[in-house]
C-alpha positions as CSV (number, residue, x, y, z in Angstrom):
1,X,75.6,118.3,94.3
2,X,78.2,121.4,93.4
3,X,79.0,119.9,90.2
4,X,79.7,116.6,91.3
5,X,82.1,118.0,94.4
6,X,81.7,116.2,97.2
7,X,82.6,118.5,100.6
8,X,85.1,117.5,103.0
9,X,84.5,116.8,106.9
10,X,87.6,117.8,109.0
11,X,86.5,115.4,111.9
12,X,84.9,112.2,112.6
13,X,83.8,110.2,115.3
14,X,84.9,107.1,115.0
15,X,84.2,106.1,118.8
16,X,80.5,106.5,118.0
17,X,80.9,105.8,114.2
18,X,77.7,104.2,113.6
19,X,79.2,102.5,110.4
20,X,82.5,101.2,111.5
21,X,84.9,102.9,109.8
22,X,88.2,102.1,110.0
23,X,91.3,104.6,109.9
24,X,94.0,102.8,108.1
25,X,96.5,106.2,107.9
26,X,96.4,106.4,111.7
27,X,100.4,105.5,112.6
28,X,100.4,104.0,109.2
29,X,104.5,103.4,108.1
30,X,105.7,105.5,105.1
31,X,105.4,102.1,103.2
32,X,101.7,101.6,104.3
33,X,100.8,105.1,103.2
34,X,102.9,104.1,99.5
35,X,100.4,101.3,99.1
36,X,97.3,103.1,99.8
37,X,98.3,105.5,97.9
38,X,98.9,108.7,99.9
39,X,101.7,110.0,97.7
40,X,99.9,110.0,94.4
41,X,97.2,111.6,96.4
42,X,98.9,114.4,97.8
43,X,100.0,115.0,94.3
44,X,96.7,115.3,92.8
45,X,95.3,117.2,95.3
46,X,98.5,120.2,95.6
47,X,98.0,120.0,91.7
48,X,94.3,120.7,92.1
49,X,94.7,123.4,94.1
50,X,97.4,125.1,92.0
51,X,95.2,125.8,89.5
């Protein structure tokens, strides 16, 4: 599928999330986001898009 890309989805339900996903970032501390790994993240991805 495009190459291996997967797409994106803005928005999901998770009141009627039919496989109980849980969103750990929601009022997550700067600390929490540090150990999931936000920062490195944010890296990769504004480095991704620079090119």
């Amino acid at each position: 599928m495009n190459g291996g890309e997967v797409p994106f989805r803005e928005y999901y339900d998770l009141r009627a999330d039919p496989y109980r996903l849980t969103n750990r970032l929601h009022g997550a501390s700067t600390e929490q986001e540090r150990r999931l790994g936000v920062p490195e993240s944010a890296r990769r991805l504004t480095a991704a898009r620079a090119t």
